[in-house]
C-alpha positions in Angstrom: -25.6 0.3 20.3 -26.7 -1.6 23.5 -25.2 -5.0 24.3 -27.7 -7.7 23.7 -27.3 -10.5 21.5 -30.0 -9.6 18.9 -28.1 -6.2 18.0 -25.7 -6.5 15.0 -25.0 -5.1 12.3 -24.5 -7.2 8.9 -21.8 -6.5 6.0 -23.4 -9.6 3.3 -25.0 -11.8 6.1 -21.4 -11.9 8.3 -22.7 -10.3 11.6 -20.7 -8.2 13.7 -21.9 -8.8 17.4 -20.6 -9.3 20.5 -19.8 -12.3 20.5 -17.5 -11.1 18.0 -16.1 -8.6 18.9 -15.0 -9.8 22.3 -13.4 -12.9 20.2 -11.0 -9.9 18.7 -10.5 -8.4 21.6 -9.5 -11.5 23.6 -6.9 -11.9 20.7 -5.5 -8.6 20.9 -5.2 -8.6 25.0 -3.8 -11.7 25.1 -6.3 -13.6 27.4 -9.0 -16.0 27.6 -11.8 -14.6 29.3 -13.1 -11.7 31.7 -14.0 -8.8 28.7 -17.3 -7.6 28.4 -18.5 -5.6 25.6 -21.0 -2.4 26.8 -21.5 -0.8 24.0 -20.6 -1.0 20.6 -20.9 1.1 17.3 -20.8 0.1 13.8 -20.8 2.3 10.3 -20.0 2.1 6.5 -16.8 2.9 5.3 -13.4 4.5 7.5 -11.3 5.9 5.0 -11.3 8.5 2.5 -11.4 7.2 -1.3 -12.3 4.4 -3.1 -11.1 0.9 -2.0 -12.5 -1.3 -4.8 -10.6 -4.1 -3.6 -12.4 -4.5 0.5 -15.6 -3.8 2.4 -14.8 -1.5 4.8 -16.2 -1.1 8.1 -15.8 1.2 11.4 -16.5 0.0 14.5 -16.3 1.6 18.0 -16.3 -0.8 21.1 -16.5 0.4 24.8 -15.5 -2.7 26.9 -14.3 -3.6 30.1 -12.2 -6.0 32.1 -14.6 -7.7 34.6 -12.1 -8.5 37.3 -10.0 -5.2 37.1 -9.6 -2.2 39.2 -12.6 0.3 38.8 -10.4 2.9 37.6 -9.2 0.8 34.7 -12.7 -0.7 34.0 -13.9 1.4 30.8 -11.5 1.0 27.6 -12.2 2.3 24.3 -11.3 1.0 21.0 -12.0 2.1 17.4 -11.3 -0.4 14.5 -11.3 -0.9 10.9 -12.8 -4.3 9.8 -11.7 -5.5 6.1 -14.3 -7.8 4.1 -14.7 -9.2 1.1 -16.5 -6.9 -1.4 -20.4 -7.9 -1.5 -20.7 -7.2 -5.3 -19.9 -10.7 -6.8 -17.5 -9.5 -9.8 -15.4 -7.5 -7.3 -15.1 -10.5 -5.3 -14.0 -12.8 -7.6 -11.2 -10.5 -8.7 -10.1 -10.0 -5.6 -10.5 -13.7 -4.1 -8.8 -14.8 -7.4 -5.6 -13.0 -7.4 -5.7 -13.2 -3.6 -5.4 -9.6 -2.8 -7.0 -10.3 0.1 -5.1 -13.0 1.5 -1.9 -11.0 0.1 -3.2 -8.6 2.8 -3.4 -10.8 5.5 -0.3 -11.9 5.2 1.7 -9.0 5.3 0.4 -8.3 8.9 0.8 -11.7 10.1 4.1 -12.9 8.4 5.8 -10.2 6.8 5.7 -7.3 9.7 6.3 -9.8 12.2 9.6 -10.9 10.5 10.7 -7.2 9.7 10.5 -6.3 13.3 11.8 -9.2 14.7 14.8 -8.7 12.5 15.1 -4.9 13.3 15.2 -6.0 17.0 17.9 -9.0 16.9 19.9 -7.4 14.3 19.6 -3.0 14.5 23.2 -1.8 15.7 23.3 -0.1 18.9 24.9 2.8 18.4 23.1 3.6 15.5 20.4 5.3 17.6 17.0 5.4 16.9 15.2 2.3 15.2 13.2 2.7 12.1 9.4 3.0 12.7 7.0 0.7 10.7 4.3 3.2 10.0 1.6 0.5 9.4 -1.8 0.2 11.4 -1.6 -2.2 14.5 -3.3 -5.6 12.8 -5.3 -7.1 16.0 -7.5 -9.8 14.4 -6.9 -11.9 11.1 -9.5 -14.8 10.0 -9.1 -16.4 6.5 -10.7 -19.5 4.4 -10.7 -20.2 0.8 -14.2 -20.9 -1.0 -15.2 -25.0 -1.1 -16.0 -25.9 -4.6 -18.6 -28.5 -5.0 -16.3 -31.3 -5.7 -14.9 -30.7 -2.7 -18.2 -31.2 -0.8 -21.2 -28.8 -0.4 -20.4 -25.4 -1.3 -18.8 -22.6 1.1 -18.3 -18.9 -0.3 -14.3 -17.6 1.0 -14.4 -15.9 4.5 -11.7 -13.0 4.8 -11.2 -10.5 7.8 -8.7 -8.5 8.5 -9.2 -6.4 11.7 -6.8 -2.8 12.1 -6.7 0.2 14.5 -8.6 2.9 13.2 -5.9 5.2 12.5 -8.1 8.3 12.4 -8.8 8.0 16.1 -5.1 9.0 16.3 -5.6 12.0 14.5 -4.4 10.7 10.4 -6.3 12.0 7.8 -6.5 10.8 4.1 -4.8 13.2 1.8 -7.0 15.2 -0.7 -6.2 13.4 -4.3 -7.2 16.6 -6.4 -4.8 19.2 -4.3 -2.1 16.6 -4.2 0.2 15.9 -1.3 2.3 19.2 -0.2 5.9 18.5 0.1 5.6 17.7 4.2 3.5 15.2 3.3 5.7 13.6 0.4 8.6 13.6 2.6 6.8 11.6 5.6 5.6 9.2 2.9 9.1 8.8 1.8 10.1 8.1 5.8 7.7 5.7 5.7 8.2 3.4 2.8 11.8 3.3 2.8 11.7 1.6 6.6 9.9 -1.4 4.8 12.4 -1.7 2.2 15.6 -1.0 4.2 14.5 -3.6 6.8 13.4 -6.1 3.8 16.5 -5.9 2.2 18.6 -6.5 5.5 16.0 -9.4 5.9 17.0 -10.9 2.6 20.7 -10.4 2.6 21.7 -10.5 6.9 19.5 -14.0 7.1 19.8 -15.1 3.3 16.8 -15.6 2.6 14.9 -16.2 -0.4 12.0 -13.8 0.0 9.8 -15.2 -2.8 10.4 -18.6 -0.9 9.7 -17.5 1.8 6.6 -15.3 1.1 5.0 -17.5 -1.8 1.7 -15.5 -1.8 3.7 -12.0 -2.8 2.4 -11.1 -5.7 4.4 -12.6 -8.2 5.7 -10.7 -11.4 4.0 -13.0 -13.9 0.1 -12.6 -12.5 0.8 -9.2 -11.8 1.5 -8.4 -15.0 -1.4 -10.0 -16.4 -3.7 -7.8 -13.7 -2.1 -4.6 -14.3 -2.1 -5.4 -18.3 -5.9 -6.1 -18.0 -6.6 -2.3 -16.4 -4.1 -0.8 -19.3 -5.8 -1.9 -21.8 -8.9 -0.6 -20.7 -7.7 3.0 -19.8 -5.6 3.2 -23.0 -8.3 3.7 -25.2 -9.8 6.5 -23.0 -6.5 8.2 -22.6 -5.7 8.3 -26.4 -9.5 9.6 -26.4 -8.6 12.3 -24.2 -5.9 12.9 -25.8 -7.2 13.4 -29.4 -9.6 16.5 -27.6 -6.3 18.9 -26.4 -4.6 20.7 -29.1 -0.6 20.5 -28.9 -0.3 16.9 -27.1 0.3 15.0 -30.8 3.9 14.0 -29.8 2.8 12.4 -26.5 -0.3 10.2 -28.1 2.3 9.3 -31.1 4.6 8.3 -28.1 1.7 6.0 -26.2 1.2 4.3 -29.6 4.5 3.0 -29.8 3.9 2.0 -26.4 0.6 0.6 -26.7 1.6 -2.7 -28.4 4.7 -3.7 -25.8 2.6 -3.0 -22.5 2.7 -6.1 -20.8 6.3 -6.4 -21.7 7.3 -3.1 -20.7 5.0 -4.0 -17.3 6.5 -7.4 -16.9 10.4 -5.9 -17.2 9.8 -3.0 -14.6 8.6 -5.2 -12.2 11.2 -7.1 -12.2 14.1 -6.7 -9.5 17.6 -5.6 -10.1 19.5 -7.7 -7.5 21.0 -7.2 -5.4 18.5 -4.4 -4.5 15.4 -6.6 -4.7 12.9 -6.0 -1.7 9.7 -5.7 -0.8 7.8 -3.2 -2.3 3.5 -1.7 -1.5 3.3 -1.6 -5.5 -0.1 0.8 -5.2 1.4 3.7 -3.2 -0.2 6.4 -3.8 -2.0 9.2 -1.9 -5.1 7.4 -1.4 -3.3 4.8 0.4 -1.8 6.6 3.0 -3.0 8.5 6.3 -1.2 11.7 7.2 -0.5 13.6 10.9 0.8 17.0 11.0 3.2 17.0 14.0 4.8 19.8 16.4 8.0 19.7 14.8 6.4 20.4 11.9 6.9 17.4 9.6 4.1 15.4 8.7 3.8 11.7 9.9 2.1 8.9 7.6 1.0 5.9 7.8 0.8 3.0 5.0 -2.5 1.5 4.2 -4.0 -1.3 1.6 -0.8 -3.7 1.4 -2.7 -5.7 -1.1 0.1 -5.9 -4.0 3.0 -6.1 -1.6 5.1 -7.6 -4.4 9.3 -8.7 -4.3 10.4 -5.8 -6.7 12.2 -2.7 -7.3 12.5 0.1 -4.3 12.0 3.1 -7.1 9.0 1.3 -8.4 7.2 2.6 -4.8 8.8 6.2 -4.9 8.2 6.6 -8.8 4.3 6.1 -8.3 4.4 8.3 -5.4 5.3 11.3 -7.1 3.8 10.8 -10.8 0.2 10.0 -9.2 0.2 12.2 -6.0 1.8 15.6 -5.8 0.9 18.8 -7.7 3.3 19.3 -10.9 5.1 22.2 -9.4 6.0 20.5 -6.7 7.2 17.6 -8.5 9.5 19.5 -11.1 10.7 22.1 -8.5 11.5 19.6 -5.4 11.9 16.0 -7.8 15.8 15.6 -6.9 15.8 16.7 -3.6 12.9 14.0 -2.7 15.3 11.7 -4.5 17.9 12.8 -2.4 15.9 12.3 0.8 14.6 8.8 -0.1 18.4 7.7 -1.1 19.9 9.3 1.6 17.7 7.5 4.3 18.0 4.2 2.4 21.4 4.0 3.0 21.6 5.3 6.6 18.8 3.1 7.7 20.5 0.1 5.9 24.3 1.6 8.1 21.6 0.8 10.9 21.4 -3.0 10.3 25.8 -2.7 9.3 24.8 -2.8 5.3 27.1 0.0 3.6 24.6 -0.1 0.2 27.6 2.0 -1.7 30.4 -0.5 -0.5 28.9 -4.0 -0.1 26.1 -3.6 -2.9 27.1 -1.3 -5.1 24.5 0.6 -5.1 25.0 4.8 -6.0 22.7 7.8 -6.2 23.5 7.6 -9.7 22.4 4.2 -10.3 18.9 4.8 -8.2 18.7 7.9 -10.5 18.5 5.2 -13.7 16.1 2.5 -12.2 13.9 5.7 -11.4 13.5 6.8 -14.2 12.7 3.4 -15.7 10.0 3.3 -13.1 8.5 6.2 -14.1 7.6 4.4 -17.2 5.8 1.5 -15.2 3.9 4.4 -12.7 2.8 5.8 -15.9 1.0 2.8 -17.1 0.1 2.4 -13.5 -1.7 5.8 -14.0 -2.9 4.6 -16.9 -4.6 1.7 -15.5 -6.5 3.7 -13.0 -7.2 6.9 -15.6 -11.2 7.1 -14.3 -9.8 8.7 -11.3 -8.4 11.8 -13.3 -10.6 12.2 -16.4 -13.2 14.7 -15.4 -11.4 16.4 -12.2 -9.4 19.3 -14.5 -6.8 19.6 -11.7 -5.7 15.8 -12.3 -6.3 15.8 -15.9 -4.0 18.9 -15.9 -1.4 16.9 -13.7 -1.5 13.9 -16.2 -0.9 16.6 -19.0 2.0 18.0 -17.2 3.2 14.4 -16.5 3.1 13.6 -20.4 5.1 16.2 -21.6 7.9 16.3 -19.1 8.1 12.9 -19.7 8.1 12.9 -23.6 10.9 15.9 -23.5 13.1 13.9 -20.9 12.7 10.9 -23.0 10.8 8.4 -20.4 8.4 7.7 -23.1 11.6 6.4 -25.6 11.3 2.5 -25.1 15.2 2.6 -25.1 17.0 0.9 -22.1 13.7 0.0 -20.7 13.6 -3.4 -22.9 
């Protein structure tokens, strides 16, 4: 795209120019003037999936610093730009339980705070510090919608402005195949830096992290959200359901279920203190980017913080491994993944001098219960969301799978879980 002023391109009348661009830019350098923008490139939709909750749009700039050496002229940038959906009921959802504002302000208040805490307060010999495997946030821009008592009427503005993560190499994951076990494991490394460094936030500075983060999504209007998407995909489930010969005990189990939803919903989201931290709340395989390294491990990175909610640590891993990996993988390598995601909860928590065991009380044992009770929740989760498997046979097989394992372990027995 050349660089003159009448070239943009439009996502629901909000132009993207250069003008812009070299506003965002500006921003993410740290200076007032001397970029130019010389060429620019625009196109639908970055990542792999479905994001029902944003606009998405990829943008590649080629810019340079007017007053720098030549040899350090030309830079190159790719972004991600985050909008407000242009179909009007997706909008209002989203603008009404502030999903996008949620967003927002995870990159600008809540990351901030976790690594500025990691820095002032990660013990030196420990080593290594924990990496927050987020995209780099370089521009933010947010107002509400004016109502017409309030004056003439404005629609809500929300950008959020990332690093296109794909120009590093990540890839989405492939839903159907499910995540293989190097995957799982990097998502695991990922996650559980957010929540050791949350909970070291909460109890090394004492703070009050739904005080301090009012706009988390609280458990009360979560519940009511995720209730809302339950109730539709119940109906299709127990629909499926009634079509596969030998799955009677598993419906019988949903329909004791069915009327105590929002309670069970409104329970599991609820923190058992003192391990109470912040949690993504929707992390699952389409939400996450994925490296393969030299080493061999894979390296992820955490997208679409939207529900970042104050809640329970195994709430994250439960959904991770109900919704996104094959069933073989899941029954075969379950308690080892445990294992992993306890093991570096507690060695990345010795990092900021919290012994989980000793000061929290806190055991493998007791992680083991609250998974299991999050399993529960991850399954209604699943449920909420059950479009995305019915009609792919792979996921409608792993949904299967998920059902009975959990009707013969008892997850599906309402018992200890209200």
């Amino acid at each position: 795209m050349s660089d003159t002023e009448e070239d943009s391109v439009s996502s629901d009348g909000w132009p993207i120019n250069e003008d812009w661009l070299v506003e965002v830019l500006k921003q993410h350098h740290e200076v007032r003037s001397g970029i130019r923008i010389t060429d620019f490139k625009v196109k639908q939709g970055c990542q792999d999936g479905v994001n029902n909750l944003s606009d998405i749009l990829a943008v590649a700039v080629e810019y340079e610093f007017q007053h720098a050496p030549p040899q350090l002229e030309t830079k190159h940038l790719d972004i991600v730009i985050k909008l407000l959906p242009q179909d009007p009921f997706s909008r209002f959802f989203v603008t009404e339980a502030q999903f996008d504002l949620r967003e927002i302000k995870f990159y600008t208040q809540i990351l901030p705070d976790l690594v500025a805490f990691q820095e002032s307060h990660l013990s030196k010999a420990d080593g290594a510090s924990m990496l927050v495997s987020v995209p780099t946030c370089f521009y933010t821009q947010y107002a509400p919608a004016i109502s017409p008592s309030q004056g003439s009427p404005e629609p809500p503005e929300s950008i959020l402005v990332l690093e296109d993560m794909r120009s590093l190499g990540f890839k989405g994951a492939n839903f159907t195949a499910g995540l293989t076990v190097s995957q799982t494991e990097g998502a695991i490394r990922s996650v559980v830096a957010i929540h050791a460094l949350s909970l070291g936030l909460k109890l090394k500075k004492k703070v009050d992290v739904n005080e301090k983060y009012p706009f988390l999504f609280q458990t009360t209007r979560a519940t009511e959200s995720y209730q809302q998407l339950v109730e539709q995909g119940m109906p299709q489930l127990t629909k499926f359901l009634e079509t596969k010969p030998g799955y009677e005990n598993e419906l019988k189990a949903l329909n004791r279920i069915r009327t105590r939803t929002k309670e069970l919903i409104e329970t599991l989201l609820q923190p058992i203190e003192p391990m109470g931290l912040i949690t993504h709340t929707d992390f699952w395989c389409n939400n996450l980017l994925f490296r393969a390294e030299q080493d061999g491990t894979d390296s992820c990175i955490v997208l679409d913080w939207q529900m970042v909610t104050y809640s329970r640590p195994t709430n994250d891993l439960a959904l991770l491994l109900i919704s996104s990996i094959p069933s073989q993988i899941r029954r075969q390598h379950g308690p080892r993944l445990l294992d992993l995601y306890y093991n570096l909860l507690k060695s990345n928590c010795q990092k900021l001098d919290i012994d989980i065991e000793a000061d929290l009380g806190y055991s493998r044992n007791k992680m083991e219960l609250e998974y299991r009770q999050s399993e529960l929740l991850a399954l209604l989760l699943c449920i909420g969301s059950i479009d995305i498997a019915i009609g792919n046979p792979v996921a409608e097989q792993r949904l299967l799978d998920v059902l009975r394992d959990f009707n013969d372990e008892g997850v599906l027995n309402l018992e200890g879980c209200l």
